[in-house]
The first five atom37 places (N, CA, C, CB, O) and aatype in JSON, in Angstrom:
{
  "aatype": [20, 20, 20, 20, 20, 20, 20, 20, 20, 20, 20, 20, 20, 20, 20, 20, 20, 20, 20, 20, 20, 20, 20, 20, 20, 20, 20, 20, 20, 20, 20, 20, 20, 20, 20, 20, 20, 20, 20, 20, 20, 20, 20, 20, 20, 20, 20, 20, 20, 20, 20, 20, 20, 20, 20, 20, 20, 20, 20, 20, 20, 20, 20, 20, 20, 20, 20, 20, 20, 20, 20, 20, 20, 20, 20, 20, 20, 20, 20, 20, 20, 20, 20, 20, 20, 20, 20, 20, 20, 20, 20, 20, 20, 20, 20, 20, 20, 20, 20, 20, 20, 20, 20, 20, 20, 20, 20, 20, 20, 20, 20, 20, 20, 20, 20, 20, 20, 20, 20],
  "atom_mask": [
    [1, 1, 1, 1, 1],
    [1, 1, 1, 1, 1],
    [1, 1, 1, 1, 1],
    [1, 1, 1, 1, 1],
    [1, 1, 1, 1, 1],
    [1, 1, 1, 1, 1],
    [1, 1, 1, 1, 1],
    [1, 1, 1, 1, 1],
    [1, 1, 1, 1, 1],
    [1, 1, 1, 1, 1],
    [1, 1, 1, 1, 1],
    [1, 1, 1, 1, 1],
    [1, 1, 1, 1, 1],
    [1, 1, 1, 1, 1],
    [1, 1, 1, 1, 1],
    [1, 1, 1, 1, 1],
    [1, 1, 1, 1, 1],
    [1, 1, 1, 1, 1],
    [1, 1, 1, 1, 1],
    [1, 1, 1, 1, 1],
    [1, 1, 1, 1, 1],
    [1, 1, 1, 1, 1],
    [1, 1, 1, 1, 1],
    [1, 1, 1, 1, 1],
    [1, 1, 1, 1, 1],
    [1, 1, 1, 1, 1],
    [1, 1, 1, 1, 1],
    [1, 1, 1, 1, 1],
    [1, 1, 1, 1, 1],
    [1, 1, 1, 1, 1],
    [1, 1, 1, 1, 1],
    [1, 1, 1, 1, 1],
    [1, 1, 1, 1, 1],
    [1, 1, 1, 1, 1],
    [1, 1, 1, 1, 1],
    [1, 1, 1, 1, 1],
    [1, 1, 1, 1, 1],
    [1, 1, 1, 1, 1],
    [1, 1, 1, 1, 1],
    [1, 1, 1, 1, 1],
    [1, 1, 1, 1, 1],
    [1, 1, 1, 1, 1],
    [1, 1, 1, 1, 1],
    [1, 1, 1, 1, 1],
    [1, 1, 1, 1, 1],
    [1, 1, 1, 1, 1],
    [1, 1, 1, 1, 1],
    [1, 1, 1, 1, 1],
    [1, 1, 1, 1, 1],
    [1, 1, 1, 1, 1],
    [1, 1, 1, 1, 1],
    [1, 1, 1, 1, 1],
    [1, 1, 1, 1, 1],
    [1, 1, 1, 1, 1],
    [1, 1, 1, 1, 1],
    [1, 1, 1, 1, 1],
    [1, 1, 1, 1, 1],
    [1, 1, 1, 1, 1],
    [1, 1, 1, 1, 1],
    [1, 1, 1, 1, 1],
    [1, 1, 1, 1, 1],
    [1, 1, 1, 1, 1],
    [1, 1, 1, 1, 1],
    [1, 1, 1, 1, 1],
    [1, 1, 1, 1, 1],
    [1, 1, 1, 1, 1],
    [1, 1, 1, 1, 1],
    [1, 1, 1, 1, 1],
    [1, 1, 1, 1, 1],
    [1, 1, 1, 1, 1],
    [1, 1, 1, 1, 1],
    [1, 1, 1, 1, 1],
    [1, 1, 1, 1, 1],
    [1, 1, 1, 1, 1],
    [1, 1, 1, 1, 1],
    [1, 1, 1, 1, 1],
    [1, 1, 1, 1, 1],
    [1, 1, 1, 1, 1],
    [1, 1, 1, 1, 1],
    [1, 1, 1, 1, 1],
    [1, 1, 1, 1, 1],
    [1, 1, 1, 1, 1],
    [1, 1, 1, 1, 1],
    [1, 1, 1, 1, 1],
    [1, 1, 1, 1, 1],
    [1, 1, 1, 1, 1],
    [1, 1, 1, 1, 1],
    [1, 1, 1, 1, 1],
    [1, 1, 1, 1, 1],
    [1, 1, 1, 1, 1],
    [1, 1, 1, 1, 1],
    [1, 1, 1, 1, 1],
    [1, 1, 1, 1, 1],
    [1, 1, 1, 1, 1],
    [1, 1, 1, 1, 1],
    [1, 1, 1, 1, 1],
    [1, 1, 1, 1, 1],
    [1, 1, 1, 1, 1],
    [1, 1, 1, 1, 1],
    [1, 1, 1, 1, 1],
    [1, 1, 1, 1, 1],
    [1, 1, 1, 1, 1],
    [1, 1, 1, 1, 1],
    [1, 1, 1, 1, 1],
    [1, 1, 1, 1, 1],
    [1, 1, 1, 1, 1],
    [1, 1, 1, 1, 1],
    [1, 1, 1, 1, 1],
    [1, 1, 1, 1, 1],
    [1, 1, 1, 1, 1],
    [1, 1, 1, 1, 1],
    [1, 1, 1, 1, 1],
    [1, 1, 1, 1, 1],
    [1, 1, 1, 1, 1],
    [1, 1, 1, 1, 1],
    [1, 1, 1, 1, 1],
    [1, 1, 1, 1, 1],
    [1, 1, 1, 1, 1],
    [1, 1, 1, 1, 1]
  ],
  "atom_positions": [
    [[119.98, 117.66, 115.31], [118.6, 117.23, 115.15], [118.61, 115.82, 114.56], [117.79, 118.22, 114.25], [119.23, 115.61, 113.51]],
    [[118.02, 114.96, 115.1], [118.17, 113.28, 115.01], [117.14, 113.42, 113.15], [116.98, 112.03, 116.95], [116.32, 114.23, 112.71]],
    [[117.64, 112.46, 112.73], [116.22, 112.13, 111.52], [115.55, 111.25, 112.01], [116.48, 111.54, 109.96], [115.75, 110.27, 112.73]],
    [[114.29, 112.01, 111.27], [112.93, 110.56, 111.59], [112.65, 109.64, 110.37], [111.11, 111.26, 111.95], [112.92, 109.99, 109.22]],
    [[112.18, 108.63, 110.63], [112.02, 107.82, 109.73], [110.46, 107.87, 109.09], [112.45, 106.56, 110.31], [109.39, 107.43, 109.52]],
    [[110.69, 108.37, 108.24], [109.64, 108.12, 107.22], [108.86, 106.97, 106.29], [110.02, 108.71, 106.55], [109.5, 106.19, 105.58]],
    [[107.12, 106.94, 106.41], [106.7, 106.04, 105.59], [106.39, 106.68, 104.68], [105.85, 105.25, 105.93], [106.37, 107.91, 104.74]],
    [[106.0, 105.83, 103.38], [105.65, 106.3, 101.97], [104.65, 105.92, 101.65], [106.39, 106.03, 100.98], [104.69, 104.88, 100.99]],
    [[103.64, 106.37, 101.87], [102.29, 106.07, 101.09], [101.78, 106.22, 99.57], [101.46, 106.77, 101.68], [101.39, 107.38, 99.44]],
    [[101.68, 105.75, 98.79], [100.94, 106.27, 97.18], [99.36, 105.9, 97.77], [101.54, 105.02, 95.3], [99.03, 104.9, 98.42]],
    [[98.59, 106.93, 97.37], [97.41, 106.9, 97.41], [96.46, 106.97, 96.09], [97.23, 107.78, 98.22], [96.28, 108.13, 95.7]],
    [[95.93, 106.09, 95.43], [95.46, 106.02, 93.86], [94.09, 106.35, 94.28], [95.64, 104.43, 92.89], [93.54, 105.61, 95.1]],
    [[93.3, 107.64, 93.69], [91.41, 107.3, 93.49], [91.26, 106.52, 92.41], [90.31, 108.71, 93.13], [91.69, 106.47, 91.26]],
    [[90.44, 105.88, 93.16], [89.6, 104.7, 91.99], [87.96, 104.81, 92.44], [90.23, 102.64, 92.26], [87.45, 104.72, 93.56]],
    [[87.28, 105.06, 90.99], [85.33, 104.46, 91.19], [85.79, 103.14, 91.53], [83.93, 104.39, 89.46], [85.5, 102.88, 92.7]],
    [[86.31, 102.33, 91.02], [86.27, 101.22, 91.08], [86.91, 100.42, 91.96], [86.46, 100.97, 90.2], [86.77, 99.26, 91.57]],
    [[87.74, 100.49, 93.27], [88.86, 100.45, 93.94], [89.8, 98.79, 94.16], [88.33, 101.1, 95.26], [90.99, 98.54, 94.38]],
    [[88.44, 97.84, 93.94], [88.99, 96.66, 93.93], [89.39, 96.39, 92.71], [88.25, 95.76, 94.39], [90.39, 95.68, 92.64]],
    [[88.77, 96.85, 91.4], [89.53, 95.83, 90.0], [91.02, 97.0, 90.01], [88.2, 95.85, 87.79], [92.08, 96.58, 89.54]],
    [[90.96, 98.08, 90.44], [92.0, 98.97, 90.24], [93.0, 98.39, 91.22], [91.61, 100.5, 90.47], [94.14, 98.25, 90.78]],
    [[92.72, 97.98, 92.67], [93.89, 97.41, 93.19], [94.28, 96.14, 92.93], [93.88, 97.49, 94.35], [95.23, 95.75, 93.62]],
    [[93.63, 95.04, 91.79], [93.49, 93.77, 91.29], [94.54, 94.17, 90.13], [91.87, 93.22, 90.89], [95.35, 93.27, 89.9]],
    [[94.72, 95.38, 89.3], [95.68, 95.96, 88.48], [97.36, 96.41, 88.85], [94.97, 97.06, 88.14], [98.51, 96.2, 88.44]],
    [[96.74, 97.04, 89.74], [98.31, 96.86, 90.48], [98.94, 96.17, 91.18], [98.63, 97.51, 91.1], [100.16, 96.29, 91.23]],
    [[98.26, 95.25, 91.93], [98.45, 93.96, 92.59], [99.43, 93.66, 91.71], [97.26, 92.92, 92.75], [100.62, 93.72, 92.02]],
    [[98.94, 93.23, 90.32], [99.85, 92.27, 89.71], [100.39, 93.16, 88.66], [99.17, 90.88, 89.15], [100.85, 92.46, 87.77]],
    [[100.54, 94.49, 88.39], [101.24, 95.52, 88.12], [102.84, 95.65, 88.81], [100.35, 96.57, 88.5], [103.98, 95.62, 88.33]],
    [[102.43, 95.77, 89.82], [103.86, 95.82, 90.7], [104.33, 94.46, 91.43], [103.69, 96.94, 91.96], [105.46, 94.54, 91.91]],
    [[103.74, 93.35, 91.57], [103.73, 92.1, 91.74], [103.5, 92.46, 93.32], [105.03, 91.2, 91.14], [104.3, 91.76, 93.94]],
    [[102.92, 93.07, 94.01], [102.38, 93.52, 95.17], [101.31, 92.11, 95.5], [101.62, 95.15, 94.92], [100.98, 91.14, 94.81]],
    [[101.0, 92.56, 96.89], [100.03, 91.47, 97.33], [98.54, 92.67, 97.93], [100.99, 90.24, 98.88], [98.99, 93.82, 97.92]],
    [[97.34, 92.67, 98.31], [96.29, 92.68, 98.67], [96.45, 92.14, 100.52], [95.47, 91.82, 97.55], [96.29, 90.96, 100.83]],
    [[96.74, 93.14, 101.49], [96.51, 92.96, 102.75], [94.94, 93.43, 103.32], [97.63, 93.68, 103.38], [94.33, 92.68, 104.07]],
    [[94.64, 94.12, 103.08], [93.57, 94.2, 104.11], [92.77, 95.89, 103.22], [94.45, 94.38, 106.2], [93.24, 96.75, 102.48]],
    [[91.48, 95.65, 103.8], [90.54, 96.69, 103.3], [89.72, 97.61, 104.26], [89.6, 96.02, 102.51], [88.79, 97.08, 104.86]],
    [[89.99, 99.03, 104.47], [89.56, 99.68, 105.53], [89.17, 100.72, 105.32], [90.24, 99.78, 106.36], [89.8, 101.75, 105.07]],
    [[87.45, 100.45, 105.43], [86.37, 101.5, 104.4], [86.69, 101.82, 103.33], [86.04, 102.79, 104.79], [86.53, 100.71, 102.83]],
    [[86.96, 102.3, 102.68], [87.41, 102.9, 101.19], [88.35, 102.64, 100.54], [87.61, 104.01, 101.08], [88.4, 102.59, 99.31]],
    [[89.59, 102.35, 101.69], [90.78, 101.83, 101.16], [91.13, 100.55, 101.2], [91.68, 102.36, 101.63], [91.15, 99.87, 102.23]],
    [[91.49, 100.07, 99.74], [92.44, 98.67, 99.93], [94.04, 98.91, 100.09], [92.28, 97.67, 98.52], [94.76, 99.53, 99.31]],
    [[94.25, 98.55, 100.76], [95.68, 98.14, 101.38], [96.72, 97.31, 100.26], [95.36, 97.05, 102.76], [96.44, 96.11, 100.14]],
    [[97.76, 97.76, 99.53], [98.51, 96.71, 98.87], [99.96, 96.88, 99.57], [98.52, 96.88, 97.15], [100.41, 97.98, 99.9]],
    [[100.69, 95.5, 99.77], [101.97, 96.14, 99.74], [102.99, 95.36, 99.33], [102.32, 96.65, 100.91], [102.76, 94.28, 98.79]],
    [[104.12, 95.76, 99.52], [104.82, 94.41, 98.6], [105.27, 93.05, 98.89], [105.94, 94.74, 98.14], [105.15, 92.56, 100.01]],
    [[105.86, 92.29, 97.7], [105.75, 90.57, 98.5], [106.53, 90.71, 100.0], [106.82, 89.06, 97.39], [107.38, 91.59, 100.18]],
    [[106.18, 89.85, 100.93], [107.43, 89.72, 102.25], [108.53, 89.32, 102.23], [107.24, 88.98, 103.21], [109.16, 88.37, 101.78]],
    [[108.77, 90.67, 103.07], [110.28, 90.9, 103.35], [111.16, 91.08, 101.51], [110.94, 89.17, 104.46], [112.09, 90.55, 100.9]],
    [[110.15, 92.1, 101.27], [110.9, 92.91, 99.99], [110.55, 94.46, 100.15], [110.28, 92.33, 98.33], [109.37, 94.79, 100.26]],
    [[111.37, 95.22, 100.17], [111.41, 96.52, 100.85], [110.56, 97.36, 99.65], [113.13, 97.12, 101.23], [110.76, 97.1, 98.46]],
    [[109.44, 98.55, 100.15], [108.5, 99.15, 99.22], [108.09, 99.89, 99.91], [107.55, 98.49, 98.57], [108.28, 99.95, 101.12]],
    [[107.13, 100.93, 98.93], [106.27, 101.74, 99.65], [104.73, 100.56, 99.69], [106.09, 103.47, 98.72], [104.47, 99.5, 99.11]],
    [[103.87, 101.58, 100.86], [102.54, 101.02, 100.64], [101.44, 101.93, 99.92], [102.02, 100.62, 101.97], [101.11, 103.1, 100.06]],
    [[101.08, 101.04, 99.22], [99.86, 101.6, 98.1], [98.29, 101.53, 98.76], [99.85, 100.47, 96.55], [97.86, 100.53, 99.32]],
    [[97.6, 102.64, 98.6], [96.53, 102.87, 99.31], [95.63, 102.73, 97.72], [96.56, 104.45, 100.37], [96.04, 103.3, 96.71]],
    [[94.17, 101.72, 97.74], [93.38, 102.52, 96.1], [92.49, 102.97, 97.34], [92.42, 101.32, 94.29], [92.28, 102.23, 98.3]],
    [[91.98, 104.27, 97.21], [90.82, 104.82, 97.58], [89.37, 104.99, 96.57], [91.31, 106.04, 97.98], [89.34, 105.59, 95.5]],
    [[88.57, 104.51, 97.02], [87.7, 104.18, 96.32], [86.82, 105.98, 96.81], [87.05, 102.4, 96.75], [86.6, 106.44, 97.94]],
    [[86.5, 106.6, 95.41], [85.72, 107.59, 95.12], [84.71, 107.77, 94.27], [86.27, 108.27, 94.92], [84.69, 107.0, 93.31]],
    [[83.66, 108.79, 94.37], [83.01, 108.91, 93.55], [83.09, 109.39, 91.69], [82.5, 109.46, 94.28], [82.66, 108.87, 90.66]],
    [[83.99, 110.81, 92.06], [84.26, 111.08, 91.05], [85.12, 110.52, 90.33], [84.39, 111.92, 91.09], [86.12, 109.92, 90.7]],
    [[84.51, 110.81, 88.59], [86.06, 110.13, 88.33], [86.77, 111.2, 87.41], [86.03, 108.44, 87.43], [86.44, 112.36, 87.16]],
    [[88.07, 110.31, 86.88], [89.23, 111.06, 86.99], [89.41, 112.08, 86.04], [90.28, 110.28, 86.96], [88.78, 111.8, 85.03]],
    [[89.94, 113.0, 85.97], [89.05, 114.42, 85.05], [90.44, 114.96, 84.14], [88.26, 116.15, 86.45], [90.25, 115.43, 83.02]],
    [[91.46, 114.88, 84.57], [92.7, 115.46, 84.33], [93.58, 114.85, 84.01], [93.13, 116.0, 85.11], [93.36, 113.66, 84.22]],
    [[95.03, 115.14, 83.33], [95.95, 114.58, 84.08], [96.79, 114.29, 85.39], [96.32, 114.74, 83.68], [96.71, 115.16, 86.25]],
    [[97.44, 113.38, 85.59], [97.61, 113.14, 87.08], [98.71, 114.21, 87.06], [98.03, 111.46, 87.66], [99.57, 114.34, 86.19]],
    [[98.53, 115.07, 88.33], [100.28, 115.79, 88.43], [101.42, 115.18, 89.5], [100.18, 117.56, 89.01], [102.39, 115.76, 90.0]],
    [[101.04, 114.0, 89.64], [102.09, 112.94, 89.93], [101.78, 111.25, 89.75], [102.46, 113.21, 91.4], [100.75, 110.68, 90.11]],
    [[103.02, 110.62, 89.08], [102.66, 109.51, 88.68], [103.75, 108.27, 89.03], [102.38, 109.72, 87.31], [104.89, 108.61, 89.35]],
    [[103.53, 107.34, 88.99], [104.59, 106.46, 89.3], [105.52, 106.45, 87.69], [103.85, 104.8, 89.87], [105.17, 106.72, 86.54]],
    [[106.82, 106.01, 88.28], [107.62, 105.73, 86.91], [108.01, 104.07, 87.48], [109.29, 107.06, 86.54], [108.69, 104.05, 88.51]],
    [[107.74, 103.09, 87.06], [108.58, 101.98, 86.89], [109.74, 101.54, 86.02], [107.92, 101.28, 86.75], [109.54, 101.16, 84.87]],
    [[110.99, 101.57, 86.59], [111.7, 100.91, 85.77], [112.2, 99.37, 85.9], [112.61, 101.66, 85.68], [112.46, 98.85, 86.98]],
    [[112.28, 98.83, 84.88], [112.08, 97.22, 84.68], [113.93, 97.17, 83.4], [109.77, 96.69, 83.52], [114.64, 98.03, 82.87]],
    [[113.94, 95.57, 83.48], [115.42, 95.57, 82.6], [114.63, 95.57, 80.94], [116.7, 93.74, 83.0], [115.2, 96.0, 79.94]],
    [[113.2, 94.96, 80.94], [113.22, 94.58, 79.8], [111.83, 95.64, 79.55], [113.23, 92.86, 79.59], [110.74, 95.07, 79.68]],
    [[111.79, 96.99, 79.24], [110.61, 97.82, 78.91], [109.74, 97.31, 78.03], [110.95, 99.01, 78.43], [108.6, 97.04, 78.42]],
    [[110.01, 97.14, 77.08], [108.58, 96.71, 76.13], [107.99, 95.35, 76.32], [108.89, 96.71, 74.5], [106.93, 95.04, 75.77]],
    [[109.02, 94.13, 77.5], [108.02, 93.11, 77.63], [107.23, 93.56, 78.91], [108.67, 91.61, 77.74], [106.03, 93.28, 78.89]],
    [[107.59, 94.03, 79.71], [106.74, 95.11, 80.74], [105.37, 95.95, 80.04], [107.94, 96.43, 81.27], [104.38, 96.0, 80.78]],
    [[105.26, 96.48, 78.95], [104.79, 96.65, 78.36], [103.29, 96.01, 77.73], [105.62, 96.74, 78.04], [102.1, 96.29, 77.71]],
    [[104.02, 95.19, 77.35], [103.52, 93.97, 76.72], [102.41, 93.3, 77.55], [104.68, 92.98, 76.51], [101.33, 93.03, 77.03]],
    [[102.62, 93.11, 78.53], [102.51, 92.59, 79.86], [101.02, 93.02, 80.63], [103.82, 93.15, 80.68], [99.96, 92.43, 80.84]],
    [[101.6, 94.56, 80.95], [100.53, 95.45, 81.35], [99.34, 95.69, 80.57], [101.03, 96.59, 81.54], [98.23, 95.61, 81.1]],
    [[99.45, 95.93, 79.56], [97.97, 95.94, 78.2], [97.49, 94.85, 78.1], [98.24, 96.25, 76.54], [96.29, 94.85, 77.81]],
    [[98.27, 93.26, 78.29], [97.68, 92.61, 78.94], [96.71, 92.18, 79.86], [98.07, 92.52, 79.03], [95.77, 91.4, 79.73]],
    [[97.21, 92.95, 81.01], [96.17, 93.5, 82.02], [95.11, 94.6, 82.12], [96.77, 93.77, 82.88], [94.44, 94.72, 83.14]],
    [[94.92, 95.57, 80.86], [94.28, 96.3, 80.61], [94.91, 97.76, 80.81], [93.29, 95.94, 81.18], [94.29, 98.81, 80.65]],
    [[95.73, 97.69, 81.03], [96.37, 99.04, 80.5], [96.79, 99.21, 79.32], [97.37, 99.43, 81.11], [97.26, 98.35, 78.58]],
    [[96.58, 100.73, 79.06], [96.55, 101.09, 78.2], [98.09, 101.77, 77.21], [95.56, 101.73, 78.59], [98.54, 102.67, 77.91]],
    [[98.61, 101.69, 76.45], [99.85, 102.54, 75.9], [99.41, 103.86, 75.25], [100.7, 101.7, 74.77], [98.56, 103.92, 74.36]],
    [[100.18, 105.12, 75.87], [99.57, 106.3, 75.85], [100.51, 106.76, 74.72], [99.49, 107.15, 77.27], [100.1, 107.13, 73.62]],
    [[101.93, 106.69, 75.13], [102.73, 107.42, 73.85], [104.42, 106.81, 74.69], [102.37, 109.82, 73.67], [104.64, 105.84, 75.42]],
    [[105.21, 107.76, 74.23], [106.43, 107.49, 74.83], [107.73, 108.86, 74.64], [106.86, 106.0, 74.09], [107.57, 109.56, 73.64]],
    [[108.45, 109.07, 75.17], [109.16, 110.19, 75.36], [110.57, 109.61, 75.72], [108.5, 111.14, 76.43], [110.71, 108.44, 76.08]],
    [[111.78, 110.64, 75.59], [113.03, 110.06, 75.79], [113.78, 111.66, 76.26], [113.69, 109.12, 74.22], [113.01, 112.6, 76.05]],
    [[114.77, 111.95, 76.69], [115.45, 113.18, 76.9], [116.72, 112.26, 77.11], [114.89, 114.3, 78.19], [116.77, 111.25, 77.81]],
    [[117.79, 112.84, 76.31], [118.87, 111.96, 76.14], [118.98, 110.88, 75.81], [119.36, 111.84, 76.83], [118.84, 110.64, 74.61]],
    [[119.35, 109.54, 76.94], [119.37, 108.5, 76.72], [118.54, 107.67, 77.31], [120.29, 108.25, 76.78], [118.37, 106.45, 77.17]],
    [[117.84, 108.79, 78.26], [116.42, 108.29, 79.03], [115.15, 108.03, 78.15], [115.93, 109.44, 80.09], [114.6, 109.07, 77.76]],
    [[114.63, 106.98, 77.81], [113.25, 106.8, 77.21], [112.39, 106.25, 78.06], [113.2, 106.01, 76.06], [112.89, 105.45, 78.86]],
    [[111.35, 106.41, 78.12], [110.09, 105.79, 78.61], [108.83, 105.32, 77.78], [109.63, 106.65, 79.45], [108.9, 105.64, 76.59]],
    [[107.87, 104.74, 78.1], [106.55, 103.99, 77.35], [105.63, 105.08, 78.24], [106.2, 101.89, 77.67], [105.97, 105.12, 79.43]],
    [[104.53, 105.96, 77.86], [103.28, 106.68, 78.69], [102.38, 105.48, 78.54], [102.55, 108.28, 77.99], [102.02, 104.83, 77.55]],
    [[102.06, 105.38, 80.09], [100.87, 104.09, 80.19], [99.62, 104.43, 80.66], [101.25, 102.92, 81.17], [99.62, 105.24, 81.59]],
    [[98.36, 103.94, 80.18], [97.33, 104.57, 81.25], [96.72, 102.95, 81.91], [95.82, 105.77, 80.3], [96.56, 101.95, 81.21]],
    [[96.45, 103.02, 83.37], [96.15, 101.99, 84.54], [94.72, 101.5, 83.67], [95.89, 102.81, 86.45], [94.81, 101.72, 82.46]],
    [[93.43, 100.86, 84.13], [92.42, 100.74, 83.44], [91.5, 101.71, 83.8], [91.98, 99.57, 83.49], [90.34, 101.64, 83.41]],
    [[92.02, 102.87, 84.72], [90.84, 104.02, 84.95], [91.86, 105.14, 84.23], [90.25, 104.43, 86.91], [91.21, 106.18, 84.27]],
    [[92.78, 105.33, 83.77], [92.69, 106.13, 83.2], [94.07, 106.64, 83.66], [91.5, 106.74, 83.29], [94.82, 107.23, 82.88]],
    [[94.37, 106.4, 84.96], [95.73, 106.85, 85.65], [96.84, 106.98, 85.24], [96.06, 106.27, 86.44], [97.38, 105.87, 85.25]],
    [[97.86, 108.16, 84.66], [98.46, 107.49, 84.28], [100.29, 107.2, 84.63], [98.01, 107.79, 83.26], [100.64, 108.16, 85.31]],
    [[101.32, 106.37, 84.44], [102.22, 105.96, 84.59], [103.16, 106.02, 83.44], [101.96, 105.0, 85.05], [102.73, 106.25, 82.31]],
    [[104.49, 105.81, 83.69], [105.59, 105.15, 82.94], [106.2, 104.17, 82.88], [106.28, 105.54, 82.94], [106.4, 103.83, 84.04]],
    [[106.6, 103.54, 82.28], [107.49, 102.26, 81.89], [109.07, 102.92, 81.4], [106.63, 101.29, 80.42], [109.16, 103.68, 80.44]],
    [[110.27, 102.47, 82.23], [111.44, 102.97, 81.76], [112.5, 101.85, 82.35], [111.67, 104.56, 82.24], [112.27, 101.11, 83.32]],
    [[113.59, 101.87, 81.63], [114.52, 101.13, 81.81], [115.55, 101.49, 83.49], [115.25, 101.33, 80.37], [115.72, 102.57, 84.06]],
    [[115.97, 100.31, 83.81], [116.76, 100.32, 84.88], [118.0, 100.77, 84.29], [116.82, 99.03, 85.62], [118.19, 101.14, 83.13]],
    [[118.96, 100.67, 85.39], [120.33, 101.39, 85.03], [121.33, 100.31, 85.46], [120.62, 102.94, 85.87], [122.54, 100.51, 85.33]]
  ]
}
């Protein structure tokens, strides 16, 4: 049986869908392609290999925690950090298991993510 090649979509709800994809834009250093009804389109700079990020713009908003989230890892975590609250995210807490640590982040709606070191 041959494999197929798979795309990767992340799909974010946002009330707000443009300042939320204006957050990750420069969250993930992503670019803003194109907008189609509800969804803005992000994906990454050209000819740098990624998934594509969908914000879907909704009514409701966000009620829970997310039960899936992005983890970014970066060389330098807390200027990543630093960085993002900058941009209006928020620092939620932080956790470690072994020698793994991470920063809990929330997006500016509330979404939330990690910050963790590369290897």
């Amino acid at each position: 049986m041959a494999a197929s090649t798979r795309e990767v979509y992340i799909v974010l709800d946002a009330n707000d869908p443009e300042r939320v994809a204006e957050f990750w834009c420069e969250a993930l250093q992503y670019r803003r392609v194109n907008r189609i009804e509800q969804y803005v389109v992000l994906l990454p700079p050209d000819g740098t290999p990624g998934f594509t990020m969908l914000v879907q713009g909704v009514d409701d908003p966000k009620a829970a925690k997310n039960r899936m989230h992005l983890d970014l890892h970066v060389a330098d975590p807390e200027a990543e950090v630093v960085r993002l609250v900058a941009l209006g995210a928020t620092r939620l807490g932080s956790g470690s298991i072994g020698d793994i640590q991470w920063t809990t982040m929330a997006d500016i709606e509330g979404n939330e993510f990690c910050i963790g070191r590369t290897h």
